[in-house]
C-alpha positions as CSV (number, residue, x, y, z in Angstrom):
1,X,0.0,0.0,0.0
2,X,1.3,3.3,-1.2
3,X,0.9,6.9,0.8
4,X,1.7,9.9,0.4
5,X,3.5,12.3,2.5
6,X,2.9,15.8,3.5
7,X,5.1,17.5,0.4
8,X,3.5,15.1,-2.0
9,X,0.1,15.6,-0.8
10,X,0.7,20.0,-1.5
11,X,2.3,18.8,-4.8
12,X,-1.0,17.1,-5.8
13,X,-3.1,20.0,-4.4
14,X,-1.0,23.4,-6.7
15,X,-0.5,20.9,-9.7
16,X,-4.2,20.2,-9.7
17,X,-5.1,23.9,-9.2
18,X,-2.1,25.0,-12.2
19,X,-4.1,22.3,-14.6
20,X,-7.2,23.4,-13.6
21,X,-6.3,27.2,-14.3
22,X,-4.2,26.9,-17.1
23,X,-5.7,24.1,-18.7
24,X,-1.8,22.5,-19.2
25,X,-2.2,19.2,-20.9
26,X,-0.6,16.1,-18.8
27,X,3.1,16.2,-21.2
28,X,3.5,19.4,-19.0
29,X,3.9,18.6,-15.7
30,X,3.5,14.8,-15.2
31,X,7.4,14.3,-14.8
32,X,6.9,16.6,-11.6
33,X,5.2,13.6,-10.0
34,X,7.6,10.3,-9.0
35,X,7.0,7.9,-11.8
36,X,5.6,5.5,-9.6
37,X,2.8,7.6,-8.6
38,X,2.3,9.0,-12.0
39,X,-0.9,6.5,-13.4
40,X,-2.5,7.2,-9.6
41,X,-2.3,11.4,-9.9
42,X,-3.5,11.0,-14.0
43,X,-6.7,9.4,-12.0
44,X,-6.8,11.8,-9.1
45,X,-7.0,14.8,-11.9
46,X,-9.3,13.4,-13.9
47,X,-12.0,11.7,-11.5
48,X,-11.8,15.3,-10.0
49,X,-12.8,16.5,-12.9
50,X,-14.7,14.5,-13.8
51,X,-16.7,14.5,-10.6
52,X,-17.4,18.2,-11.0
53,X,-18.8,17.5,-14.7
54,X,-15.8,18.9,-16.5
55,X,-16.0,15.5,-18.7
56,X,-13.4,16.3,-21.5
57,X,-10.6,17.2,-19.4
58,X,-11.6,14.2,-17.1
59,X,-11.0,11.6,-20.4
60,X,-7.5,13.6,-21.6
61,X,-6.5,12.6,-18.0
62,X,-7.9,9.5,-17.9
63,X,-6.5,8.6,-21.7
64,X,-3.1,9.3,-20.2
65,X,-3.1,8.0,-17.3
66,X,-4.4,4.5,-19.4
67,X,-1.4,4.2,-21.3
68,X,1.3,4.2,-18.6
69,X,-0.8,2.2,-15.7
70,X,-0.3,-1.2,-14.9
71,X,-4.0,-1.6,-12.9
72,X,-6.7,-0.9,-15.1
73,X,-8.4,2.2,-13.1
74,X,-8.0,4.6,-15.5
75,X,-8.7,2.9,-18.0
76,X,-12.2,1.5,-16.6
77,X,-13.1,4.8,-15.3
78,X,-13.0,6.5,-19.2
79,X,-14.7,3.4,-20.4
80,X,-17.1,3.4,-17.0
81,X,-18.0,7.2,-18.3
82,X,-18.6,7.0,-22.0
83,X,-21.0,4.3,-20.9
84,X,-23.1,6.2,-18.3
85,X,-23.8,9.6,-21.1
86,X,-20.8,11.2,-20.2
87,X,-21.4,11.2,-16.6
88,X,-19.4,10.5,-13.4
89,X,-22.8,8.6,-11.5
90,X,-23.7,5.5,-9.2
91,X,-25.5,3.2,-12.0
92,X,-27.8,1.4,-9.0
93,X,-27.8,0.9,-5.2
94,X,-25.1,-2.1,-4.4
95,X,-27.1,-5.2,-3.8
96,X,-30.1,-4.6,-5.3
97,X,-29.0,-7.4,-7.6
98,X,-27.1,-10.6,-5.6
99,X,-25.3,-11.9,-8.8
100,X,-23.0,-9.1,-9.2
101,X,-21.6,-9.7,-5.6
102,X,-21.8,-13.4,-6.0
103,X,-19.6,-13.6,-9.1
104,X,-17.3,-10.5,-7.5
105,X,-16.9,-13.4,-4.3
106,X,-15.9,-16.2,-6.2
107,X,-13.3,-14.6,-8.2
108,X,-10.2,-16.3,-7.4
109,X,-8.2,-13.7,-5.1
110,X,-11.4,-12.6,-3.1
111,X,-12.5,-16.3,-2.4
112,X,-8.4,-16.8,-1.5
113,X,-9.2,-14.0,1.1
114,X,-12.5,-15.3,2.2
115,X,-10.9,-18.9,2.8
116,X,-8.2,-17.7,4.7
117,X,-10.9,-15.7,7.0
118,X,-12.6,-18.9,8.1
119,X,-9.4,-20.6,8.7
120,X,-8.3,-17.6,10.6
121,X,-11.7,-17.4,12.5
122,X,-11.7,-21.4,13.2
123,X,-7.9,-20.9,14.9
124,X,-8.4,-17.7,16.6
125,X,-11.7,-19.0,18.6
126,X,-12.3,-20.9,21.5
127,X,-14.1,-24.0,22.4
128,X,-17.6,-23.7,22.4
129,X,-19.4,-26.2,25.1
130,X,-22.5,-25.1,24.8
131,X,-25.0,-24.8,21.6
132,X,-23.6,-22.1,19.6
133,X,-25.5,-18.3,18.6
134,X,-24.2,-16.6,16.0
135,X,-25.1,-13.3,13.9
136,X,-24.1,-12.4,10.8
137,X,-24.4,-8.7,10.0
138,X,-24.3,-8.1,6.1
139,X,-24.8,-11.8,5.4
140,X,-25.0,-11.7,1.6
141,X,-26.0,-15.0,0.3
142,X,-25.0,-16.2,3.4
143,X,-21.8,-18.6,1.9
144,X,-19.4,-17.3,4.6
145,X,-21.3,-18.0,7.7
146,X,-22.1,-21.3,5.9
147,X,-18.2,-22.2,5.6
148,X,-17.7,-20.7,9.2
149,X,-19.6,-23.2,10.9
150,X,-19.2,-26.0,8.9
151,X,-15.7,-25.5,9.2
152,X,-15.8,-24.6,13.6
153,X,-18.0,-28.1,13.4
154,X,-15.8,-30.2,11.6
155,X,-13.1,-28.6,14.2
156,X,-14.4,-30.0,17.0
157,X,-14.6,-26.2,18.3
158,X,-18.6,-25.8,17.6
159,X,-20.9,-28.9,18.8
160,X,-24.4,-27.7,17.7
161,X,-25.8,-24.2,16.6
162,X,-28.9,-23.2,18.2
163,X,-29.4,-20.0,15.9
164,X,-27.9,-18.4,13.5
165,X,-29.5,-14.4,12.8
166,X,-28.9,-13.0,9.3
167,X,-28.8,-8.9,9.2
168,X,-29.2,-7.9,5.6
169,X,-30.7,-4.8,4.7
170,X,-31.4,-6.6,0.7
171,X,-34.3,-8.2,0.4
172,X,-33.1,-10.4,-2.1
173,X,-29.7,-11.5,-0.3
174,X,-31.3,-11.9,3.0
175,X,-34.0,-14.7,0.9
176,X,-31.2,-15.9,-0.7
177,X,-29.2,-16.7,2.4
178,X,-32.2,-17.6,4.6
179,X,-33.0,-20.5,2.3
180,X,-29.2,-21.5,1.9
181,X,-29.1,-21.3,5.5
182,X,-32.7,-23.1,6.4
183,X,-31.7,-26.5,3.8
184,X,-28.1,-26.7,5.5
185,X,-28.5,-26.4,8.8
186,X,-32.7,-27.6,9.0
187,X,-32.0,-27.9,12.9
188,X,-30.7,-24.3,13.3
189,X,-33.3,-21.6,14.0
190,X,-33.1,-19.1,11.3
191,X,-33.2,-15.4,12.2
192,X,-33.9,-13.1,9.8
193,X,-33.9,-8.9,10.1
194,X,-34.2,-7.2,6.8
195,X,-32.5,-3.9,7.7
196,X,-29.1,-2.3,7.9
197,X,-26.7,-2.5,11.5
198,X,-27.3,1.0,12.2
199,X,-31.3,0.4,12.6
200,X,-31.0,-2.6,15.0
201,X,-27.8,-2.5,17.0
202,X,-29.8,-0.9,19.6
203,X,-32.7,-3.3,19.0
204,X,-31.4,-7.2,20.0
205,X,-33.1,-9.0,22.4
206,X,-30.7,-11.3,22.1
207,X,-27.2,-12.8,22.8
208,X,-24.6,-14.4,20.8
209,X,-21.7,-16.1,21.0
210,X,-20.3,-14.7,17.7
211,X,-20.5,-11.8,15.4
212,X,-19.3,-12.2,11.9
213,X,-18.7,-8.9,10.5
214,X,-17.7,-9.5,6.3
215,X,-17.2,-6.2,4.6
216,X,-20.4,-4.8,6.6
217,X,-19.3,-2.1,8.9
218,X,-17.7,-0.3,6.2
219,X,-20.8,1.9,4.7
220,X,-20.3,4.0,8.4
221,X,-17.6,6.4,9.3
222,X,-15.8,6.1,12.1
223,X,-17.5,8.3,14.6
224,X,-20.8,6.6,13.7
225,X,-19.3,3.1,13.6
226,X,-18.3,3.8,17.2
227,X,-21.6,4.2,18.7
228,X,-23.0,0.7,17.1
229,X,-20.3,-1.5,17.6
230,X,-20.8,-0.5,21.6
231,X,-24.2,-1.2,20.7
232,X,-23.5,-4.5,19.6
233,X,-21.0,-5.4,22.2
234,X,-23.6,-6.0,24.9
235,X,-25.0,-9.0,23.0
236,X,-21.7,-10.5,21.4
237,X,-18.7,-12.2,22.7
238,X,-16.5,-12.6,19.7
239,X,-16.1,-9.8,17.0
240,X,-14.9,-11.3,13.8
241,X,-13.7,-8.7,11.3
242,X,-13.0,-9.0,7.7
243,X,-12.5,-5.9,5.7
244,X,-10.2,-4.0,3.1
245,X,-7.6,-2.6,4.5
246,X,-7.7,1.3,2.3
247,X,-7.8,5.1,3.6
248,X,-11.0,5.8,2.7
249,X,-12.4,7.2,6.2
250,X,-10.7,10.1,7.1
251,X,-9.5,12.2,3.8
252,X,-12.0,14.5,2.6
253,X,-13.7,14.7,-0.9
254,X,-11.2,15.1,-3.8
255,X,-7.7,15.0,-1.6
256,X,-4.9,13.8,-2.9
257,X,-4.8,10.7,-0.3
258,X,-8.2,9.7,-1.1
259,X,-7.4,9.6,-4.8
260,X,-4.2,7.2,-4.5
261,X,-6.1,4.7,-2.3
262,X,-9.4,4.3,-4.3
263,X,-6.9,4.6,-7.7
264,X,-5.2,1.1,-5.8
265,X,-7.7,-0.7,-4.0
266,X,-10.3,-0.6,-6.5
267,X,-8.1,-0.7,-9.0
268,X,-6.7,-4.1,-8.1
269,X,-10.4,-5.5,-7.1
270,X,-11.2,-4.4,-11.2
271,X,-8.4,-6.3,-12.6
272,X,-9.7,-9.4,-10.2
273,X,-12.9,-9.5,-11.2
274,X,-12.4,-8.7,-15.7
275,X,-9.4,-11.2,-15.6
276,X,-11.9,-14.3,-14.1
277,X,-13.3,-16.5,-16.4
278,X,-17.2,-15.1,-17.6
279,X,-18.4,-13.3,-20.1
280,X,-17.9,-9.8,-20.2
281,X,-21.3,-8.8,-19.6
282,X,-21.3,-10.6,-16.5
283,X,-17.8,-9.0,-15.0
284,X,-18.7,-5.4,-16.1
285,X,-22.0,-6.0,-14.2
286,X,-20.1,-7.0,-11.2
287,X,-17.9,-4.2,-11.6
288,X,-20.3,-1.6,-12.2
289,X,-23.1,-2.7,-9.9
290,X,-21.1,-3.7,-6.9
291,X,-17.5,-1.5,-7.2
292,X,-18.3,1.2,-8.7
293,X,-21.5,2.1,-6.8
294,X,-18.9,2.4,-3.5
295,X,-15.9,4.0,-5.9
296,X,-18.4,6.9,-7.4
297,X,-19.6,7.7,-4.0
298,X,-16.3,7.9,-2.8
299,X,-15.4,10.2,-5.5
300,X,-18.6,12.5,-5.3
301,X,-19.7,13.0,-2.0
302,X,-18.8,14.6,0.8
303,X,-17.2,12.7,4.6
304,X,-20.7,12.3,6.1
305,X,-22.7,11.6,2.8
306,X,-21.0,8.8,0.8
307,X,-21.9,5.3,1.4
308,X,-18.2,3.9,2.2
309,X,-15.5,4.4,5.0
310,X,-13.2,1.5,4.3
311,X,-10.5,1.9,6.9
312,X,-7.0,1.2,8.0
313,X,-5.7,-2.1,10.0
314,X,-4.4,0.8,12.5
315,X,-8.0,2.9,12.9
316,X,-10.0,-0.3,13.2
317,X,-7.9,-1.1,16.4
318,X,-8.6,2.2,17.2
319,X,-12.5,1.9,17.1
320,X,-12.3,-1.3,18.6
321,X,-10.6,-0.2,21.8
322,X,-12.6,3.3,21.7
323,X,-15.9,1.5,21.4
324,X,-15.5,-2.3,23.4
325,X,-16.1,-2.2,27.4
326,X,-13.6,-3.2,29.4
327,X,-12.8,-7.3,29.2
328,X,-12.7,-7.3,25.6
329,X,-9.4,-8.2,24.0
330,X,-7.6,-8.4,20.4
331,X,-7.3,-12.1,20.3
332,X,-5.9,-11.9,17.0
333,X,-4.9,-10.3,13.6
334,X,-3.5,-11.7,10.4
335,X,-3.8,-10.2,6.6
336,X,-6.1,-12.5,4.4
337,X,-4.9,-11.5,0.7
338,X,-1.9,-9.2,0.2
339,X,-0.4,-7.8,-3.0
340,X,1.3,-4.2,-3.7
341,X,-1.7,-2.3,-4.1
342,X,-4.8,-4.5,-2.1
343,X,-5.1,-5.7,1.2
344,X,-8.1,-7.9,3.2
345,X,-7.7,-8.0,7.2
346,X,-8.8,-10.1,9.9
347,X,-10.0,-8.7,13.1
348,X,-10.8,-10.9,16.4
349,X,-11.8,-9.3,19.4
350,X,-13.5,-11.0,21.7
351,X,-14.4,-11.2,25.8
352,X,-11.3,-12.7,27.8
């Protein structure tokens, strides 16, 4: 993961305003920016522009940046634009279809990461004597908590689960994963609360032995993620965390920082998902419908209005220990997929 420091980040900032005032084509100042960074600032120019409707200096940006980038951000972004009329817009709420995320979860590197959660959550947990409670908040089509407990059962570590409660605010996930759920484990009571973790953490009447928290915590910023997982941590004894590791929390709309971590992190999740083996139609829709919808809003709204706060290893420690009562504990922390520009964590905090 790359950053940027202080000089860089004012370098970004006057080069932006010069282009912007001057209207200097990218031959005339790119070697000002290290070469590594160069591909990344080509997209922090033109999604800025192109988030503030100034399309055709957005796509000489973008055309640029595409030919010396190794990711494909750039180059998706122009394509993403000419395809939307010319415009810089969310295409649909994420989720409102399920097979966009269920293709983006079986492409190879995401399911690597998602495997290597579950074996991280089966050796970080304890023995559980008694039958077993567990919630999973943003359940999806409910395939992780499936492989969770199949996996804690064949362990030995999980005897029997009494109920398992699915929190999904999508009506068509949460049937999806209901019925998974229901046929697998016909024994299990079934739990179902159609809504997101910000309407019920206030609300359960209920505790559990487990949380499982996939990429669901992520759509809050920090201050607001806070006040729910203390919610939450009156009803759970194990938090199990599974997010991207990115800067997407704290830098305001259009910085420099914000930029370079959406042009990396999404950029690497784009090549994942084009380079897996479907048609076309079916990775742009995964793309579009799923990534982009969290990339755009990123890119176009405001701290406090956009619909994603992915944070840093470091911050989610800090909201951890900000927001758990005393006898909680980090039981443990490991990366689940790692290259140069993407990262998935693993989280476990849970009651000593």
């Amino acid at each position: 993961m790359l950053f940027l420091d202080k000089n860089q980040i004012s370098l970004w900032d006057s080069l932006f305003t010069t282009i912007q005032n001057k209207n200097i084509a990218p031959l005339e100042v790119i070697q000002k920016v290290q070469p590594n960074l160069q591909p990344a600032f080509c997209f922090y120019v033109g999604s800025r522009f192109a988030a503030t409707d100034n399309i055709e200096k957005a796509k000489v940006w973008l055309n640029y940046g595409k030919e010396v980038e190794v990711l494909p951000t750039n180059s998706y972004f122009l394509d993403f634009i000419e395809r939307y009329k010319n415009k810089l817009a969310i295409p649909q709420p994420a989720f409102e279809d399920p097979r966009p995320f269920v293709h983006f979860s079986n492409v190879t590197e995401i399911k690597t990461a998602r495997d290597n959660f579950i074996s991280n959550c089966v050796n970080s947990l304890p023995n559980f004597k008694k039958p077993t409670k567990i919630i999973d908040i943003g359940c999806g089509s409910g395939s992780l908590v499936t492989d969770l407990i199949n996996k804690l059962m064949k362990s030995g570590k999980v005897l029997s689960v009494e109920e398992i409660a699915l929190v999904e605010p999508s009506t068509k996930m949460l049937a999806l994963a209901s019925k998974n759920l229901s046929d697998i484990f016909p024994k299990a009571k079934i739990t179902t609360i159609c809504n997101k973790v910000e309407d019920i953490s206030d609300k359960l009447n209920s505790h559990y032995d487990i949380s499982l928290n996939a990429l669901s915590l992520h759509h809050l910023p920090f201050e607001k993620k806070a006040v729910h997982l203390k919610n939450l941590s009156k009803h759970i004894d194990h938090f199990l965390l599974f997010e991207l590791n990115a800067n997407h929390d704290a830098p305001e709309l259009f910085s420099p920082e914000l930029a370079l971590s959406i042009y990396h992190s999404f950029g690497s999740a784009i090549k994942f998902v084009l380079s897996y083996g479907v048609s076309k139609e079916v990775a742009q829709k995964s793309v579009d419908y799923f990534l982009m919808t969290e990339a755009v809003s990123l890119l176009t709204q405001e701290r406090g209005k956009r619909s994603d706060y992915h944070m840093l290893q470091s911050q989610w420690h800090d909201l951890f220990k900000k927001s758990l009562p005393k006898g909680f504990a980090c039981l443990s922390e490991l990366s689940c997929y790692s290259d140069q520009d993407m990262e998935f964590i693993f989280i476990h905090y849970g009651r000593k």
